[in-house]
MIDOSE-1310 file (N, C-alpha, C; in nm, 2 decimals, decimal comma, always signed):
residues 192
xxxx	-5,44/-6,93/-5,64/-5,31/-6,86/-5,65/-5,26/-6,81/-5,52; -5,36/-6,80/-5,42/-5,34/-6,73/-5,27/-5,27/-6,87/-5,21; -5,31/-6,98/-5,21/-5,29/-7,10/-5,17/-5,15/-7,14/-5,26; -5,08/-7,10/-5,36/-4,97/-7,10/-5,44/-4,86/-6,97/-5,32
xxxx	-4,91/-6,85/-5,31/-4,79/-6,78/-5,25/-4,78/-6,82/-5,16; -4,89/-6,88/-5,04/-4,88/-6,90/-4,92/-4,74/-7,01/-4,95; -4,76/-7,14/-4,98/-4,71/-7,25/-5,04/-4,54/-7,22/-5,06; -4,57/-7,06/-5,15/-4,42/-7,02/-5,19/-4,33/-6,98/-5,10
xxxx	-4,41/-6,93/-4,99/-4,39/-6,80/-4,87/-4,33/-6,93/-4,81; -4,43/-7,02/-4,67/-4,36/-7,11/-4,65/-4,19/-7,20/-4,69; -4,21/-7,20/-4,81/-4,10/-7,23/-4,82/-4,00/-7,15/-4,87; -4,03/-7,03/-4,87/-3,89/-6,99/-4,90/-3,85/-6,91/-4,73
xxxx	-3,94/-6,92/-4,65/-3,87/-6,92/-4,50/-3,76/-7,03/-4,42; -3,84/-7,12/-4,49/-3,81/-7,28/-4,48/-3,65/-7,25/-4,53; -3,68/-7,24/-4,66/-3,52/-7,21/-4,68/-3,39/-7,13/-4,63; -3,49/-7,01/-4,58/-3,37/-6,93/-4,52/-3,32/-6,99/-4,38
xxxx	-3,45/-7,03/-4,30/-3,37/-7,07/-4,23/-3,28/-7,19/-4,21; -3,28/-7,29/-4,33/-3,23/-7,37/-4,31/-3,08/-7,30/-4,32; -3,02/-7,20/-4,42/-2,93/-7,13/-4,46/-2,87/-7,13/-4,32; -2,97/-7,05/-4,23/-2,91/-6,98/-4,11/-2,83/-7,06/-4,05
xxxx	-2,88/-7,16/-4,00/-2,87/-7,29/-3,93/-2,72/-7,36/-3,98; -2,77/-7,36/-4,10/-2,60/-7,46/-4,18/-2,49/-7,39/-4,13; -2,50/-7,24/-4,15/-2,41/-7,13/-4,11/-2,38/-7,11/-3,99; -2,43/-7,13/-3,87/-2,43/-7,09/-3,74/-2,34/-7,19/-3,69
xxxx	-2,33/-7,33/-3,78/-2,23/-7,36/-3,74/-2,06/-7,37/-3,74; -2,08/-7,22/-3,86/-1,92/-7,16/-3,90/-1,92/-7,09/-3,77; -2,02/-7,02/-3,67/-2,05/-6,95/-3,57/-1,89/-6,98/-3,49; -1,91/-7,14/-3,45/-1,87/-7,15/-3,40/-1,75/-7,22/-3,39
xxxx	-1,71/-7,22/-3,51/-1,57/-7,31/-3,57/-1,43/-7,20/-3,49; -1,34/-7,32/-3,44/-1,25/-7,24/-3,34/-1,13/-7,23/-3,42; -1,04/-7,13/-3,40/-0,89/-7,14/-3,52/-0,79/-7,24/-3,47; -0,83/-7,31/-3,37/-0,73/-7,46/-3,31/-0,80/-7,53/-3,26
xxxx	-0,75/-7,65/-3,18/-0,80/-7,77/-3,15/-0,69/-7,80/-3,01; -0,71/-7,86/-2,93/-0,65/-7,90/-2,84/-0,67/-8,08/-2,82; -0,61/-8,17/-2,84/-0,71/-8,28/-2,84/-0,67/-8,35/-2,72; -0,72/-8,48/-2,62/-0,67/-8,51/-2,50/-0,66/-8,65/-2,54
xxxx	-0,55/-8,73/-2,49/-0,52/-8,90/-2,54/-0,42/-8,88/-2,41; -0,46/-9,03/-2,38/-0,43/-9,09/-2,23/-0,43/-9,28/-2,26; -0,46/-9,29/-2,13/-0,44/-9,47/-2,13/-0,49/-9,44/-1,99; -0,60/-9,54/-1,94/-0,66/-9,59/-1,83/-0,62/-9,71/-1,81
xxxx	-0,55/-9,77/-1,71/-0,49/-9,89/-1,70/-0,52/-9,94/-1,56; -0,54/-10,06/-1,53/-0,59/-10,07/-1,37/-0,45/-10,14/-1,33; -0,39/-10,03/-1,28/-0,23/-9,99/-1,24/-0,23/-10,13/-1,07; -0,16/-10,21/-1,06/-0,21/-10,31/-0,94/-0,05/-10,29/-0,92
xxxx	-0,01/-10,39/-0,79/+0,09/-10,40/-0,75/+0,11/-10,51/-0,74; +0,26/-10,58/-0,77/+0,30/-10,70/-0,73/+0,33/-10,75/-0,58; +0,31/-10,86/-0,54/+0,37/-10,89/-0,39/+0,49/-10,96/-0,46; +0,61/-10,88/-0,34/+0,70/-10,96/-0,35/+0,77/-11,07/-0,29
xxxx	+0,66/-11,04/-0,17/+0,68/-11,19/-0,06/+0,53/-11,21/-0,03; +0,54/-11,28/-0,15/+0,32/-11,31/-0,15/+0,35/-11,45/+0,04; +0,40/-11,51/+0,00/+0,39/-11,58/+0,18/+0,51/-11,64/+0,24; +0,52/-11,61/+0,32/+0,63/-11,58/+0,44/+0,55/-11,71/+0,58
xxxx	+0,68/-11,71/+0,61/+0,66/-11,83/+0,71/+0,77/-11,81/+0,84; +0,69/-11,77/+0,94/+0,77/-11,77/+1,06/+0,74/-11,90/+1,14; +0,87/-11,99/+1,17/+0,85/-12,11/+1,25/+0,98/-12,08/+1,35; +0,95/-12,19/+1,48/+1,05/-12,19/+1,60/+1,03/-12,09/+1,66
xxxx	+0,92/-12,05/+1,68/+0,91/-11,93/+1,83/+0,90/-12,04/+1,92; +0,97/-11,99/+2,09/+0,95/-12,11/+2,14/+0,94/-11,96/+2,28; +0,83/-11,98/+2,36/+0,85/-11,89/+2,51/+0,98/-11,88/+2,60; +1,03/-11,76/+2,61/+1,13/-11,78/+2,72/+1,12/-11,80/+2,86
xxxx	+1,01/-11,77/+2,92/+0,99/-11,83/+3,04/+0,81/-11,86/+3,08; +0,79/-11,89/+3,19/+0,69/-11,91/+3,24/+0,61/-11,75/+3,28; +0,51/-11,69/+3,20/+0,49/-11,56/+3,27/+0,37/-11,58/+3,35; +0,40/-11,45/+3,44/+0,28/-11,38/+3,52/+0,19/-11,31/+3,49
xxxx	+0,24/-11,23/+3,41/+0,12/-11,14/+3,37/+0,09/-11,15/+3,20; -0,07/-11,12/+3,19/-0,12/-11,14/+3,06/-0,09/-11,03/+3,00; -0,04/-11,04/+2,85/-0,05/-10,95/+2,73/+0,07/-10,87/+2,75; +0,20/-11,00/+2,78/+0,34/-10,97/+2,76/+0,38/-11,02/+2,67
xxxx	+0,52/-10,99/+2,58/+0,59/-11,05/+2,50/+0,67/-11,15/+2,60; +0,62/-11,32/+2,53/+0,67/-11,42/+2,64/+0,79/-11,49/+2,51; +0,84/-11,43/+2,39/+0,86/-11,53/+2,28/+1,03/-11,45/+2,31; +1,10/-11,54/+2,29/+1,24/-11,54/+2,29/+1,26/-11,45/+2,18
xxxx	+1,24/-11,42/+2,08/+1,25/-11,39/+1,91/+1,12/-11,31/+1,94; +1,11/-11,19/+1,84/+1,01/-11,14/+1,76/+1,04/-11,09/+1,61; +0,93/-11,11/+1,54/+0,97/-11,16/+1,42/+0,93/-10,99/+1,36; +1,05/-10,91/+1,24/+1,00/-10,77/+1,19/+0,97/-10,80/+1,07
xxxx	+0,88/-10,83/+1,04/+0,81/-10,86/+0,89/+0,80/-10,71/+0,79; +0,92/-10,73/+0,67/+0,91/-10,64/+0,59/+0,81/-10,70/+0,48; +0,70/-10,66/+0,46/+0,65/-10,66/+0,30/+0,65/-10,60/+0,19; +0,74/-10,60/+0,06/+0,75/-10,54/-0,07/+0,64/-10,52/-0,15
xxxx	+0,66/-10,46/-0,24/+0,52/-10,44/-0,30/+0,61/-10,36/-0,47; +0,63/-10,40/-0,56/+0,63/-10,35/-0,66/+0,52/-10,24/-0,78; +0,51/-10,14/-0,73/+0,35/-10,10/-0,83/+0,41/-10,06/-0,94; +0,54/-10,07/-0,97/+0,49/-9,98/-1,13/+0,51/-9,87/-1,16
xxxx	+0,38/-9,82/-1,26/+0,37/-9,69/-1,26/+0,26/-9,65/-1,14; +0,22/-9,68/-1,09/+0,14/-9,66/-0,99/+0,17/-9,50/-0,89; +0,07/-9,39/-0,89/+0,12/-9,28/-0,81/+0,13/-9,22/-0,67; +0,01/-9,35/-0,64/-0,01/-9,29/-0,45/+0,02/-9,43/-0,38
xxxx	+0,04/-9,41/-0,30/+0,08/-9,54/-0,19/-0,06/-9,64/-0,22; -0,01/-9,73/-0,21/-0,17/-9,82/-0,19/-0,17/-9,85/-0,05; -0,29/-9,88/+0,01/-0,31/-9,90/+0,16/-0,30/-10,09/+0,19; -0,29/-10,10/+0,28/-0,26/-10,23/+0,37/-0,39/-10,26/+0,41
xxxx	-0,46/-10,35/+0,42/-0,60/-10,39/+0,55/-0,56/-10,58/+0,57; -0,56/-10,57/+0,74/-0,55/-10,71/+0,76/-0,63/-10,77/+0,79; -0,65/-10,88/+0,75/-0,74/-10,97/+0,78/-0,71/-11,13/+0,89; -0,74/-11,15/+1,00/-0,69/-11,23/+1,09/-0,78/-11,36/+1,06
xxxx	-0,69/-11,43/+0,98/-0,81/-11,56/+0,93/-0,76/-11,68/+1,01; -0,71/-11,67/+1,11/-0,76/-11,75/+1,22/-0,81/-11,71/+1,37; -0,88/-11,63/+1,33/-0,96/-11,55/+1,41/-0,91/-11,43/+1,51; -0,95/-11,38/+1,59/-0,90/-11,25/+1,67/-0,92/-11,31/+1,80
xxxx	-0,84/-11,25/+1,89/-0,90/-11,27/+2,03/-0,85/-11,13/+2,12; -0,94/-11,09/+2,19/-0,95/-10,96/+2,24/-0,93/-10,95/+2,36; -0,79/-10,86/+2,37/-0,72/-10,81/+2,50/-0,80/-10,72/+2,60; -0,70/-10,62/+2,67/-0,79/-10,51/+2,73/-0,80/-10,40/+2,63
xxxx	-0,67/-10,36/+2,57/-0,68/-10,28/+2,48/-0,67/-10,30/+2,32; -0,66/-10,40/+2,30/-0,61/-10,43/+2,12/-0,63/-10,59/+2,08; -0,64/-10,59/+2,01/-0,68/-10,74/+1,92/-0,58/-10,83/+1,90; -0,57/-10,91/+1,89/-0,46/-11,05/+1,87/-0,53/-11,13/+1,77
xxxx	-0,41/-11,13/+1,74/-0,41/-11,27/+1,57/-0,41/-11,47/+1,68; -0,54/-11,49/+1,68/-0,60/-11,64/+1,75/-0,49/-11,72/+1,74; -0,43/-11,77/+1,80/-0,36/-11,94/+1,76/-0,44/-12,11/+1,74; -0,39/-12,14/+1,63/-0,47/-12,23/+1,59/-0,39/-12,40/+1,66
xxxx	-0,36/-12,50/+1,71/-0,31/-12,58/+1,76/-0,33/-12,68/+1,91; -0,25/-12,72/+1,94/-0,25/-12,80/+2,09/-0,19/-12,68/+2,18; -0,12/-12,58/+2,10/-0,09/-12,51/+2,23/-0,25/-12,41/+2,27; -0,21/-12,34/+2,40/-0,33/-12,27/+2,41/-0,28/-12,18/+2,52
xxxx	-0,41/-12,07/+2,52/-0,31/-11,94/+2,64/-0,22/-11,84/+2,55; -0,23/-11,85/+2,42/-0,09/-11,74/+2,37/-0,21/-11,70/+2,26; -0,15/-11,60/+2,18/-0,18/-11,52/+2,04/-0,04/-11,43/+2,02; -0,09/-11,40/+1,84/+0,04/-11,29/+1,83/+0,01/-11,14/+1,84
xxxx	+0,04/-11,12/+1,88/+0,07/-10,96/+1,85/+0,12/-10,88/+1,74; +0,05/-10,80/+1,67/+0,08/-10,74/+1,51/+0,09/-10,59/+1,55; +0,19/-10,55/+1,49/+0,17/-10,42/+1,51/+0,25/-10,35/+1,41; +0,21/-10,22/+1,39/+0,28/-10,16/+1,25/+0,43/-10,13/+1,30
xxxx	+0,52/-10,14/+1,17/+0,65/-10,08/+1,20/+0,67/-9,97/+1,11; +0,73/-9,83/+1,14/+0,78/-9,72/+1,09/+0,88/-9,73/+1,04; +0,85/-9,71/+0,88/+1,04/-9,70/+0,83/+1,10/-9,52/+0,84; +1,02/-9,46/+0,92/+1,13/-9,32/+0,92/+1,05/-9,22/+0,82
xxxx	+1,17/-9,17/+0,73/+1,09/-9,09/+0,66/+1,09/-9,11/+0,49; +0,95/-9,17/+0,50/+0,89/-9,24/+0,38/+0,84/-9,16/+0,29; +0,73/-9,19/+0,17/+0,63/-9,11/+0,12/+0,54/-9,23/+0,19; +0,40/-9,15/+0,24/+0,29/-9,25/+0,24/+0,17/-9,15/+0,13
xxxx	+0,01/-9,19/+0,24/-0,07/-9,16/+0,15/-0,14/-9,15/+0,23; -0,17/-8,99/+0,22/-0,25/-8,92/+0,35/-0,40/-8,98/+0,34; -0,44/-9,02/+0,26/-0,56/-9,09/+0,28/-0,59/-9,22/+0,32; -0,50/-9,29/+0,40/-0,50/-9,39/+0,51/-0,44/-9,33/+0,61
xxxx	-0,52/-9,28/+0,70/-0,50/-9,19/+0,85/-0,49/-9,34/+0,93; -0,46/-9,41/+1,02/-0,52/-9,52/+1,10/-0,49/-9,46/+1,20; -0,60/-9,46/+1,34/-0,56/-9,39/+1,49/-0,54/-9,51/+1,52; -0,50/-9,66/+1,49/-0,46/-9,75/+1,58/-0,30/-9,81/+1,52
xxxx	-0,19/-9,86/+1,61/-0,08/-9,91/+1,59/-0,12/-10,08/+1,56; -0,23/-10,14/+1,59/-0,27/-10,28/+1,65/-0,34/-10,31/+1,46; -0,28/-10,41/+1,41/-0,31/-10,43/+1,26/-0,43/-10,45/+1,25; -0,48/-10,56/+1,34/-0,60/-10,61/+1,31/-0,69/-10,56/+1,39
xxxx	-0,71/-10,40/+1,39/-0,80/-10,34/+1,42/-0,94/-10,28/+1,34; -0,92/-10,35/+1,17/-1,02/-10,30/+1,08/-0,96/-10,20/+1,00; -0,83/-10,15/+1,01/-0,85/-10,00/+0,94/-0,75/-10,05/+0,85; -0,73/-9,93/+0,74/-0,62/-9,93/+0,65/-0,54/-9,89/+0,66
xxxx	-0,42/-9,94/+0,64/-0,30/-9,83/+0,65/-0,20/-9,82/+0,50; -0,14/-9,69/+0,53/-0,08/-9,69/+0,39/+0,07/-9,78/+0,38; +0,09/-9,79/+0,29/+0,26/-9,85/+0,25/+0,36/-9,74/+0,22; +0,46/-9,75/+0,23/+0,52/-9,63/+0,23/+0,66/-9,64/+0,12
xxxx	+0,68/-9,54/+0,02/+0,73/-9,57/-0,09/+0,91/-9,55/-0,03; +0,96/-9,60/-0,10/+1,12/-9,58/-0,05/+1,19/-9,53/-0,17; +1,31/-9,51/-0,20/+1,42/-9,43/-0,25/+1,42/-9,54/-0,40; +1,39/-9,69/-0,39/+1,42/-9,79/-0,48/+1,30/-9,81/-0,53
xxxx	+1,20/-9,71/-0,55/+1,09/-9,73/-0,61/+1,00/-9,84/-0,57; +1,00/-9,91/-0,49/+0,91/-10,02/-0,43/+0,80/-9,93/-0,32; +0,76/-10,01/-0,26/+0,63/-10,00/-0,14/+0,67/-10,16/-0,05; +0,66/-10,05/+0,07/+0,70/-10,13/+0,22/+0,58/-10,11/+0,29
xxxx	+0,58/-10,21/+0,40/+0,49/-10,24/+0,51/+0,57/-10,29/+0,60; +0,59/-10,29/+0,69/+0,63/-10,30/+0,83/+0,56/-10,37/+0,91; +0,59/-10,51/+1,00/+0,49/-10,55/+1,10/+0,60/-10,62/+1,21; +0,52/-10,58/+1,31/+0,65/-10,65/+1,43/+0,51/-10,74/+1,51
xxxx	+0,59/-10,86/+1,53/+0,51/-10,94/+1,53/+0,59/-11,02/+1,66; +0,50/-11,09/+1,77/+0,52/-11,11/+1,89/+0,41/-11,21/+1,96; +0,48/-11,30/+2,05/+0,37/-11,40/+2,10/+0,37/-11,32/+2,20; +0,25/-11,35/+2,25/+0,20/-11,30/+2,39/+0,12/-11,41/+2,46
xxxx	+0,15/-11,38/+2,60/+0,04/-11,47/+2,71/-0,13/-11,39/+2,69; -0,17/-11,47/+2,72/-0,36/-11,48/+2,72/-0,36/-11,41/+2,89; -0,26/-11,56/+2,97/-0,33/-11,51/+3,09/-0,19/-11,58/+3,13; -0,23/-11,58/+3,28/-0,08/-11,62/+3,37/-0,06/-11,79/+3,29
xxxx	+0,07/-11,83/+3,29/+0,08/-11,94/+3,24/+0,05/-12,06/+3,32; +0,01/-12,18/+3,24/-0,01/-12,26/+3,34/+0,04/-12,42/+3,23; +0,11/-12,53/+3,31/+0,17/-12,66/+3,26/+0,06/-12,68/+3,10; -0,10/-12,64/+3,13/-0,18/-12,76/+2,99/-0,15/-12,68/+2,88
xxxx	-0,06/-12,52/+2,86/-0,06/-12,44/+2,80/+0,01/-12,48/+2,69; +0,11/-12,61/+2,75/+0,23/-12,65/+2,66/+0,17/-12,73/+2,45; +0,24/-12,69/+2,43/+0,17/-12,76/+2,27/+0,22/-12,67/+2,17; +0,21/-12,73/+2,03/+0,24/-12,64/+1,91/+0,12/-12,52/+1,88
xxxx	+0,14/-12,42/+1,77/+0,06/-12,35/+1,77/+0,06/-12,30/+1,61; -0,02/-12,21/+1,51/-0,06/-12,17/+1,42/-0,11/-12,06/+1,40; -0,04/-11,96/+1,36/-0,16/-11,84/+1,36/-0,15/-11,77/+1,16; -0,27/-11,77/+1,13/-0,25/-11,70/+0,97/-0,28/-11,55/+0,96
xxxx	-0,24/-11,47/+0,92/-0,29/-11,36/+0,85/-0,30/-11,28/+0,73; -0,41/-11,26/+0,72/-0,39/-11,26/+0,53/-0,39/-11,06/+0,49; -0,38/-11,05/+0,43/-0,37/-10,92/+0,38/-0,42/-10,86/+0,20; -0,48/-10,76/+0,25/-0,54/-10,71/+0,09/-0,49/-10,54/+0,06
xxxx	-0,46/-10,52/-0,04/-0,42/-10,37/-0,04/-0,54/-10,31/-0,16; -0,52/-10,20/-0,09/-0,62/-10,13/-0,09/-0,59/-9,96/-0,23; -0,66/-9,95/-0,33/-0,57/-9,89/-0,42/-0,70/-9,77/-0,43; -0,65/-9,66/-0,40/-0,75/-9,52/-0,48/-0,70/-9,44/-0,49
């Protein structure tokens, strides 16, 4: 019979607390709800001059000194960028896929051809007063220095980039320099 109350005891604790438990969770029942619904979208941008082609630079004279603008013309490369709904600038990083060649102070986009002795000169252009994206600081003006830079939004909802772009002498000129030339640069933007 001792082995019967024990039996009964157990379980009628068993029961209360299950009571307690079922209840505890009226404890916490709230008189509203707030609920959160969104859309995660991997927000990209369109190019709107995915490739551009500068041809007919031709040198205006014979120079003397290296790491001048020797090209009659220099070319101001606007890049468009359509994002969307997109909310911060996306960044710029260049990539010099026909290689670099290294001044005293800044990097050159390689020329690929019969000519030789030249490279171009890349450098960012400022449209004034933009929105950018304080999270592409770059301390260099020279593109193809590795760093990112931001795009800067305009009034028409787009995203600009800026590049002024210029042949330069290697070294003093000399007659074997003569010949055509090629230079590529590719570009990736950079989104966070």
């Amino acid at each position: 019979m001792e082995g019967l109350v024990l039996h009964s005891n157990k379980c009628f604790k068993l029961a209360v607390m299950a009571m307690l438990l079922s209840g505890s969770s009226a404890l916490f029942a709230a008189d509203g709800t707030v609920n959160f619904k969104g859309t995660v979208t991997n927000a990209t941008c369109e190019v709107m001059t995915p490739s551009l082609v500068y041809e007919g630079w031709t040198n205006a004279l014979r120079w003397k000194n290296p790491y001048q603008n020797i090209s009659i013309q220099s070319a101001a490369i606007n890049l468009q960028f359509d994002c969307g709904e997109l909310t911060s600038a996306p960044g710029i990083k260049f990539t010099a896929q026909t290689g670099i060649v290294m001044g005293n102070d800044e990097s050159f986009l390689k020329t690929t051809g019969s000519a030789s002795g030249v490279a171009i000169r890349l450098n960012r252009l400022n449209f004034g007063d933009s929105t950018t994206n304080p999270a592409f600081n770059p301390k260099s003006n020279f593109l193809l220095d590795g760093e990112t830079y931001s795009t800067m939004k305009s009034t028409d909802g787009l995203y600009y980039f800026g590049i002024r772009a210029q042949l330069v002498g290697l070294e003093p000129y000399q007659d074997s320099f003569n010949g055509t030339f090629e230079a590529i640069v590719g570009y990736d933007l950079v989104y966070i």
